[in-house]
N, C-alpha and C positions, 0 to 999 in steps of 0.2 A: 649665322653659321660660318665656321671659317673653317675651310680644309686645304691640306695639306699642295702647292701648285701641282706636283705633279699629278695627282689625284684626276685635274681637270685633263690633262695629257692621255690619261686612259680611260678615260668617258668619250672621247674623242676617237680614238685610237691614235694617236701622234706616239713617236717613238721619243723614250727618254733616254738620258744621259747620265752618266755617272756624277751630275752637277746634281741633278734631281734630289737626292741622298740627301743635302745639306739639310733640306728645312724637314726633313723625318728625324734623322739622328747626327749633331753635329759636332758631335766625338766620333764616330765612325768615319765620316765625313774630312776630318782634319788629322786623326792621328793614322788613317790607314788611307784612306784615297787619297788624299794630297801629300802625305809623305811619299808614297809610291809612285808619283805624277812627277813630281819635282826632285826624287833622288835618283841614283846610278845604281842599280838593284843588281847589277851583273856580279857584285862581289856580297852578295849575300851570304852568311853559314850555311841556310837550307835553303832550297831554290823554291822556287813559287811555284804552283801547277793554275791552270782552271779549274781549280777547285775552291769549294766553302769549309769553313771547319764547323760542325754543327757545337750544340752545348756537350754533345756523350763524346766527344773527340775525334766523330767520324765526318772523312773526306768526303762531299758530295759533288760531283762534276757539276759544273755554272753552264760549261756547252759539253755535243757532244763526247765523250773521247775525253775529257778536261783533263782526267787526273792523268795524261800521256803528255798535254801540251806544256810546256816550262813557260813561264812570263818572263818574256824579256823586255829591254829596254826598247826594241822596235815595235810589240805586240802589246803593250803594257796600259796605252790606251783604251785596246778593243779589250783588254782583261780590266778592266775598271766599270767599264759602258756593262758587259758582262755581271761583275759582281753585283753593281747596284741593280741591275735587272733582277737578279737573282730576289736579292733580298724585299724589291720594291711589287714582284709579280709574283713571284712562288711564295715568298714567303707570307704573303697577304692573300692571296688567291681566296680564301674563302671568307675575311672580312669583306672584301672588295665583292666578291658576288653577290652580297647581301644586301651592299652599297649600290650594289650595281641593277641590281631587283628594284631596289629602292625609285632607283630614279626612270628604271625603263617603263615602271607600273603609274608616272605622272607623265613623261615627256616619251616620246618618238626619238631613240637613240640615232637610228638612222639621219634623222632630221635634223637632230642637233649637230651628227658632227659634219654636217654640208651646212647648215648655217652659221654657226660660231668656230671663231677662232678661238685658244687657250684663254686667252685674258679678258673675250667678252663673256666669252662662259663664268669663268671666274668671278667677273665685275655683276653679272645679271644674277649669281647666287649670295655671294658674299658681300656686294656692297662695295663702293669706291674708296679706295684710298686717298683718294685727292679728294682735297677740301676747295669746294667755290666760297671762297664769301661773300659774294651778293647772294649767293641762296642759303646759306647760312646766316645771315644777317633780315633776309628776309624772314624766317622761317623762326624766326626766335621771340621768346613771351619775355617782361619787363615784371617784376612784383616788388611789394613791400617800399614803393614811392619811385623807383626807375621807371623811365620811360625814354623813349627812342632819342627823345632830346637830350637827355640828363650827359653834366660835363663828363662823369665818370666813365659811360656808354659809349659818347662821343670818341673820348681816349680810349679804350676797349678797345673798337673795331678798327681804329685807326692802328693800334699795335698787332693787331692781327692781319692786318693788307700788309703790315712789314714786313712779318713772318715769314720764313723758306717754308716748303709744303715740310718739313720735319718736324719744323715748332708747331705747324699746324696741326697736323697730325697728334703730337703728342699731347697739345690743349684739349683736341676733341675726346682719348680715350684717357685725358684727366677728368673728365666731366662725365663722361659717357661709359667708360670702362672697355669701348670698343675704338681702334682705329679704320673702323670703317663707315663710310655717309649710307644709308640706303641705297639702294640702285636706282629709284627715282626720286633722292636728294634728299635734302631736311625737311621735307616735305612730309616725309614716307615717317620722318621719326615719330616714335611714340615712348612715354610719353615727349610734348614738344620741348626742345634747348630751351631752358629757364635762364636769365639770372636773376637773381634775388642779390636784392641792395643788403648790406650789412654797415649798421654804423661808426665800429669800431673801425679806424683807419691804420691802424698799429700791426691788425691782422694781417696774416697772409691770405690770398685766394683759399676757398676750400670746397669740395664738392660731394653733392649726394648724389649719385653713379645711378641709383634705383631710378629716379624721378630725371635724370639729365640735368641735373638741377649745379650752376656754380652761383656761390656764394661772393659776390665782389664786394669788396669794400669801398665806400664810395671815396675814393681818391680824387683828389685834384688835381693832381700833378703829372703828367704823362712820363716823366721821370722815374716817380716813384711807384705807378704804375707798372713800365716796361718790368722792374727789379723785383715787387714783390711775386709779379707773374715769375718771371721768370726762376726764382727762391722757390716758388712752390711746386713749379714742374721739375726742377734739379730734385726736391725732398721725395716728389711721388715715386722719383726712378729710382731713391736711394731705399727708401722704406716703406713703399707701397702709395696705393692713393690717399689723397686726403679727406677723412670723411669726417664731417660735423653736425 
């Protein structure tokens, strides 16, 4: 399950930011909170209040008194923190209770937010983004004539301890459809990281996402290795995953 960071913020009760906004709406995010951040608003045509504009065209105050206060270039911070508030608490209020039902009817809200911080909450629902490869490498099935010795394998895991956690990241949710590990590692996968030997060596890497399953050709050459990996992960961001 993947939700939204700030999400874990107000399970908590931790106060968010008008940063929060980006990973919800990241056109709202860039063409109104960061223009407003980074330009001189003082010479605007119509001046800003604390207020929202709804879809019917009407003003709604963000705080109280809003449609009184001007945004200016010293306040323009606290009207940003503001806006996204608006939009990230009122305007969800009743998805988020639902959500919020959701989780107080499994876990003790009080409890959690004295036990966890944002990003172990985060990590304990959603799973790690960071990839280990010694528990990845442990935690992985061989078929169709691979095994843990095969030269192919060998080069395999050897280009993947190269990897920045980015490339790793991106290998796991080419194969997996997800970038993230379990909360208690590849262990927890199901079903477990496959690869399957493929004999044609011409192919590119390819994967069936269902089973966890990639498809390696069995290469020789850690060369031409690193290149078709990496051709295949450039194809999956261009035109989706590779499935075969």
């Amino acid at each position: 399950m993947h939700l939204a960071p700030f999400v874990f913020k107000k399970l908590l009760g931790k106060r968010t930011t008008y940063h929060d906004i980006s990973t919800v709406d990241a056109d709202f995010y860039t063409n109104r909170v960061i223009w407003i951040r980074d330009n001189d608003i003082s010479n605007l045509m119509l001046p800003l209040y604390f207020t929202m504009e709804m879809e019917d065209g009407k003003e709604v105050p963000i705080v109280p008194n809003g449609e009184s206060i001007e945004v200016t270039n010293e306040n323009k911070i606290e009207y940003l923190d503001a806006l996204v508030d608006y939009k990230l608490h009122t305007e969800m209020e009743t998805p988020f209770a639902s959500l919020l039902k959701g989780f107080s009817d499994v876990f003790s809200l009080t409890k959690m937010q004295h036990l966890f911080e944002v990003e172990e909450l985060e990590h304990m629902i959603c799973g790690k983004e960071s990839v280990q490869v010694e528990d990845w490498m442990k935690n992985t099935i061989y078929t169709n004539g691979y095994t843990s010795e095969s030269k192919s394998i060998t080069l395999f895991w050897k280009a993947v301890q190269q990897m920045n956690d980015k490339e790793r990241v991106a290998l796991l949710q080419f194969v997996t459809s997800s970038k993230r590990v379990p909360h208690d590692g590849f262990t927890s996968l199901t079903p477990k990281f496959t690869i399957q030997r493929v004999l044609e060596t011409n192919k590119l890497p390819s994967a069936s996402a269902c089973f966890n399953l990639l498809k390696l050709p069995d290469y020789q050459e850690e060369k031409v290795l690193v290149e078709k990996i990496k051709l295949a992960l450039e194809e999956s961001r261009s035109i989706g995953f590779s499935f075969s």
